[in-house]
N, C-alpha and C positions, 0 to 999 in steps of 0.2 A: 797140800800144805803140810808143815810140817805141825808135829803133836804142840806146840806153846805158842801154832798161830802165826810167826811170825815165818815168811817162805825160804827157802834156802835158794841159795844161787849159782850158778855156774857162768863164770867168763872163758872165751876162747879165744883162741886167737890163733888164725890163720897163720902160719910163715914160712917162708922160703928166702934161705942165707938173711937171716936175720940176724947175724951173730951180734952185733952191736948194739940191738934192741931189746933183744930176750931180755936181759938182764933190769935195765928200768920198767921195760913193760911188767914184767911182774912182781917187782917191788911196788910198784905204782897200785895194781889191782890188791895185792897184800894190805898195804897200808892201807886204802878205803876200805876195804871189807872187814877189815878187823873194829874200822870208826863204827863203819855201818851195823855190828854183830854187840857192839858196846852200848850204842843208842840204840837197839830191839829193831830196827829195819831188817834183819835178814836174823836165821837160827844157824845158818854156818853157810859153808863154800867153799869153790873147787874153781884150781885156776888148770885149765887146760891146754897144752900148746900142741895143734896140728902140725908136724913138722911134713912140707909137703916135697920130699924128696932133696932137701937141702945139699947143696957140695960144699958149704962153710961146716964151721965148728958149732951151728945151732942142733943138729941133733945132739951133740956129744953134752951141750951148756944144759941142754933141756933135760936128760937124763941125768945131770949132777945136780941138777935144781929139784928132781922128782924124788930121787936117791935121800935127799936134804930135808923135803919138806912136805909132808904128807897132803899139803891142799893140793899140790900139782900133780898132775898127769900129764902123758906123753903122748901121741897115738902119732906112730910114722907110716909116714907112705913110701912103697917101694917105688914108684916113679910118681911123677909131678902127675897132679891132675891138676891144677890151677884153682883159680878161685873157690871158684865153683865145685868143686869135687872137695876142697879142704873146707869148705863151707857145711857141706853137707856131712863130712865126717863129724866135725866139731859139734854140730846139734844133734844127730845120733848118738854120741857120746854121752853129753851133758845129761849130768841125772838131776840138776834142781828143777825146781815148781816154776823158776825165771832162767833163759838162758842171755846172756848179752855177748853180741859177736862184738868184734872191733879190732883193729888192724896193732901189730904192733908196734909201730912207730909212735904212740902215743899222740893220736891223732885230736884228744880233745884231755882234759882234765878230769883227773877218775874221780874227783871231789862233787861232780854231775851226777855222777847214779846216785845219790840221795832226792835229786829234784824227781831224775829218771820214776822212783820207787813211790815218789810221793804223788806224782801221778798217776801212775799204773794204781795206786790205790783207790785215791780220789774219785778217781773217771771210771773204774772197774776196767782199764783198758785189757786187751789182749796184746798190741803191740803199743810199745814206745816207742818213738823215732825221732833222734835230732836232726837240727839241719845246721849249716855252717852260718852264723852270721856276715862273715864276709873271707870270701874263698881266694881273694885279692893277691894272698900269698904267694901263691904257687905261679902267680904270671895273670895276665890279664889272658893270655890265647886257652889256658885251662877251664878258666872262668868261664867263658862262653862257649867252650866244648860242655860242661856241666848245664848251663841254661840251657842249652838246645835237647842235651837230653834228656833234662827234666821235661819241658814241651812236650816233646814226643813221644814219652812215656806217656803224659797226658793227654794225650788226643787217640791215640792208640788203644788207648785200653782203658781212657773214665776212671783213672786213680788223681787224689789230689794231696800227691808229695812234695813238699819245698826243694828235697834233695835224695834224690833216690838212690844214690847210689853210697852216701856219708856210712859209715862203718860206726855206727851207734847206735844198735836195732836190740832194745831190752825186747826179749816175746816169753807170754806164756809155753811150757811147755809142751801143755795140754792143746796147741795152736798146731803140735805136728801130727795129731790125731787125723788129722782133718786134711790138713796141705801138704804133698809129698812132692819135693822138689826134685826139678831134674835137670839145670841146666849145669853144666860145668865150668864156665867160664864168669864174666863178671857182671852177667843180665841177673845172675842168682839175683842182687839185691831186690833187682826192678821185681821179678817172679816170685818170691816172697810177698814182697807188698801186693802185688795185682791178687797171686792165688787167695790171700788169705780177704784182701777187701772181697773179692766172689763169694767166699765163705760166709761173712755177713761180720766179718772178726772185727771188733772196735780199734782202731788206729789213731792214736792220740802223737802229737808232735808239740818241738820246744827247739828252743835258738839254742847253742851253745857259741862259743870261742873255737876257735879253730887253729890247728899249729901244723904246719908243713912240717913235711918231713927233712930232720936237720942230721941223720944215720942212716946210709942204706942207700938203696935204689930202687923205685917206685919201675914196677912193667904195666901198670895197667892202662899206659896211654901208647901202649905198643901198636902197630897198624894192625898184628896178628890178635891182639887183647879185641881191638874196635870190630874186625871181619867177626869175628866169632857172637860176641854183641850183638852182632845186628841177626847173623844166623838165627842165635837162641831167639830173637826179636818176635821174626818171623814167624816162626814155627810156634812161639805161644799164642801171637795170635790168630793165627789160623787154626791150630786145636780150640780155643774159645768160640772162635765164628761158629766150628765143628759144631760145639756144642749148643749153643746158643739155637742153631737152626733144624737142631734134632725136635723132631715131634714130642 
């Protein structure tokens, strides 16, 4: 925690050819975190943008916005690792006491991480997690692609997530001590949650509003996004089996 008590913060944010996003996404996390640093919720913060191999003009936006503005940071990758790999860069990065991932398309109202913080206090959580109150948006065939694999998340592995996979995960820092993630692709959300509920780590959730994405182009319902899901799937559970039936 920071010396006057109140934690600092770090947001990140995954992106690939995001050029039409950068730009609100972190106006958006700016504006709340200046509210939040005004009302004594946070002592400062750091907005971060994984740039993960980008062919658009989002590396070039993200280094004028860094150049600009001392809360941001850049970190690029020389080829794509996906989700998963920009995931993992972003919370290696982040140096506050709280890190919060979240896409940036502006997938929920950054006017939440006051609820976010007010639970992680209340509750002594180690993770906060939203879930969508209605995902209606995007199509009704996404919608039940999301219930099935919330399901199966839960009967797999004894985690009880609303939405596992929603891009609104506030986590203690001190949460990567303990859980070192490894998947690359877009099970990271589900493996976060499962490693750190093993862990014994408190997991607290809350509904938000949910907003499609109205810039850009979404890959994560790609059939190459889905094979690889299911790969990382596998393979965590069967490392836990591993472990579970060691003497």
């Amino acid at each position: 925690m920071s010396p006057i008590g109140a934690p600092t913060l770090s947001i990140f944010f995954p992106m690939f050819n995001e050029e039409d996003n950068i730009g609100p996404a972190l106006d958006a996390a700016d504006d709340a975190c200046q509210i939040l640093i005004k009302d004594g919720e946070i002592s400062d913060y750091e907005l971060i943008i994984v740039d993960d191999a980008s062919t658009d003009s989002t590396p070039r936006l993200a280094d004028e916005r860094a150049a600009a503005d001392p809360h941001v940071r850049v970190v690029h990758h020389d080829v794509n690792r996906k989700l998963g790999g920009a995931m993992k860069t972003g919370f290696a990065a982040s140096t506050g006491d709280l890190v919060l991932y979240t896409d940036g398309d502006l997938p929920f109202d950054m006017a939440e991480l006051s609820k976010a913080l007010r639970i992680y206090r209340l509750y002594d959580a180690d993770l906060v997690c939203a879930y969508r109150l209605d995902r209606t948006g995007e199509g009704y065939l996404r919608a039940l692609y999301t219930l099935v694999y919330n399901n199966l998340i839960r009967f797999l592995f004894g985690v009880r997530i609303r939405d596992v996979n929603f891009s609104f995960k506030l986590v203690r820092r001190a949460v990567f001590d303990q859980v070192k993630l490894q998947s690359e692709g877009s099970f990271i959300d589900a493996e976060l949650i499962v490693r750190s509920t093993r862990a014994g780590f408190r997991i607290m959730q809350f509904g938000t509003d949910y907003f499609p994405r109205t810039r850009g182009t979404s890959t994560l319902a790609s059939p190459g996004v889905i094979v690889k899901i299911v790969g990382e799937m596998w393979h965590l559970r069967h490392e836990l089996a591993d472990v579970t039936s060691t003497p």
